[in-house]
C-alpha positions in Angstrom: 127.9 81.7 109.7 127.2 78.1 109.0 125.3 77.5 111.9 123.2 80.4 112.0 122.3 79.6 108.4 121.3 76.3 109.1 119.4 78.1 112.3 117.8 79.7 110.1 116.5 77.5 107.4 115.4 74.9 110.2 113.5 77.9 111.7 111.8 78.6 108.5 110.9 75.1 107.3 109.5 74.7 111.0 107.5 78.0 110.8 106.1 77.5 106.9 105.2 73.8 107.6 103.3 74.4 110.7 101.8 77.3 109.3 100.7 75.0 106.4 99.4 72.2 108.8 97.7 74.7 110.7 95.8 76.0 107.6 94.7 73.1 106.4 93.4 71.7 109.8 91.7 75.6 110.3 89.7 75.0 107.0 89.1 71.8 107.5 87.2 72.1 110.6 85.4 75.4 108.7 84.1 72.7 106.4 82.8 70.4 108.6 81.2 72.7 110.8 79.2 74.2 108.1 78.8 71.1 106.6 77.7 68.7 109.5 76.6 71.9 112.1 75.8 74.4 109.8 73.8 76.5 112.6 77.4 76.7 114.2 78.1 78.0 111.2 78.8 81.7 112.3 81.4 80.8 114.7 83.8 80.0 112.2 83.5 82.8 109.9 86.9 84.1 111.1 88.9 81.0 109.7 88.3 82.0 106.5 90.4 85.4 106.9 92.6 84.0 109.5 93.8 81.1 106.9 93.9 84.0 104.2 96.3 86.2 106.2 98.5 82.9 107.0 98.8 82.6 103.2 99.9 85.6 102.7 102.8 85.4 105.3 103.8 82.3 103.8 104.0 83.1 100.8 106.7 86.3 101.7 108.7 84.2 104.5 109.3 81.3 101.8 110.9 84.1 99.2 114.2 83.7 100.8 114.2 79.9 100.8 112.8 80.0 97.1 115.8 81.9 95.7 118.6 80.2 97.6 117.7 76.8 96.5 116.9 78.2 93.2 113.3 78.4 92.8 112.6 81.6 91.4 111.4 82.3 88.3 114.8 83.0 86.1 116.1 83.1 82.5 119.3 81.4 82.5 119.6 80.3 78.8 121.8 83.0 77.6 123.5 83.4 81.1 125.0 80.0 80.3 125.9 81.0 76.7 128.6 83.4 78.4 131.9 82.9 78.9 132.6 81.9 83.0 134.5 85.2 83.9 131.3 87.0 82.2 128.9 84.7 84.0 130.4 85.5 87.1 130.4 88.9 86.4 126.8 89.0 85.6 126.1 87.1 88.6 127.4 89.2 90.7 125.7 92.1 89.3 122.2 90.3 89.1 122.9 89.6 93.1 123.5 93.1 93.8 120.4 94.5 92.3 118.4 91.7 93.7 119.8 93.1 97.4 119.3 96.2 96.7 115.9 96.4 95.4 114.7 93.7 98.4 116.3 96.3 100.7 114.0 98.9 99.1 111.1 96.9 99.3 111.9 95.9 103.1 111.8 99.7 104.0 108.9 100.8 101.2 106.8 97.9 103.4 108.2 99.0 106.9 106.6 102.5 105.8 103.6 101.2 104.5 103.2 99.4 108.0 103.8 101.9 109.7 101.0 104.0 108.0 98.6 101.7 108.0 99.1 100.9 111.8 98.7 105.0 112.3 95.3 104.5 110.6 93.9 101.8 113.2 92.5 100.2 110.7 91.3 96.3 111.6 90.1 93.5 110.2 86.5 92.4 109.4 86.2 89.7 111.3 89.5 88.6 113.1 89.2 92.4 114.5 93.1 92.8 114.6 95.0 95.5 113.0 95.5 95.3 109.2 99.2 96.4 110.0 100.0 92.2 110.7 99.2 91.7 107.3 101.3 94.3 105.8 104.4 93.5 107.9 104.6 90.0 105.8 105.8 92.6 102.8 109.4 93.3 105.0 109.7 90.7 106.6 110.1 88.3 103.5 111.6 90.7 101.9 114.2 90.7 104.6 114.6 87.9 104.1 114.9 87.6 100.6 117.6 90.6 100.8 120.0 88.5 103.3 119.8 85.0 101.0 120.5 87.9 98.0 123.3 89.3 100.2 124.6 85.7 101.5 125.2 84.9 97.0 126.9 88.2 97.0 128.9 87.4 99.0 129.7 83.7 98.1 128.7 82.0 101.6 125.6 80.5 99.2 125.4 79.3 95.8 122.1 79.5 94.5 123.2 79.4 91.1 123.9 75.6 91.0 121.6 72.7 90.5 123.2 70.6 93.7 121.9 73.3 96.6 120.0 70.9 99.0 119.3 71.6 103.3 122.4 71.1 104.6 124.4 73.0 102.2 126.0 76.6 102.9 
């Protein structure tokens, strides 16, 4: 389990940095050409909803990585009030709902994909179906549902300050 996890978060900072790097240089490039070339203009119109779609997936496939090393928003102050045996307790508890509910979102979002790739629709300018953007909803959530399910079970600890990459 050990190595796939740290498959996996290599995998993920890999895919969300390049994703990052290749926004930036996208919109960069946008800027210039409208800037310095603006009657090129027009053939760049697509970055714009090309760099907003990458956001959008990188924002869902970083939910997993944000909870396991602790990043989510969270009130914590009267969790640590509690005795240990409750805090574990309550930990446990706020794992499982956390699972389940990302498992319900994972399959609301498979649906909703699934509808809207039925429907054909496409987008403006990129021309691609609409359905690419939806499946970011699952997919982080999928992700978001096995770091919840990893705490559950105890392989992580995302409930302590000292989480850092190489840990398990």
């Amino acid at each position: 389990m050990a190595a796939f996890l740290r498959f996996l978060r290599s995998l993920e900072h890999t895919l969300l940095a390049s994703v990052m790097l290749i926004m930036v240089l996208m919109y960069s490039g946008s800027i210039a050409v409208r800037e310095l070339v603006p009657s090129y203009a027009r053939y760049v119109v697509w970055v714009d909803e090309a760099t907003r779609y990458m956001m959008v997936w990188l924002v869902f496939l970083a939910l997993g990585i944000a909870l396991e090393r602790g990043r989510q928003i969270a009130m914590t102050s009267y969790l640590e009030m509690m005795p240990p045996r409750v805090q574990f307790a309550l930990r446990k508890i706020i794992d499982l709902t956390g699972l389940l509910f990302s498992l319900y979102i994972t399959w609301v979002g498979v649906e909703m994909t699934m509808v809207i790739a039925g429907t054909g629709q496409r987008s403006p300018t990129l021309g691609i179906s609409t359905a690419y953007l939806y499946l970011a909803l699952p997919a982080g959530f999928a992700l978001l549902a096995l770091r919840y399910g990893l705490s559950l079970a105890g392989i992580i600890d995302r409930w302590s300050n000292s989480t850092h990459e190489g840990a398990v």
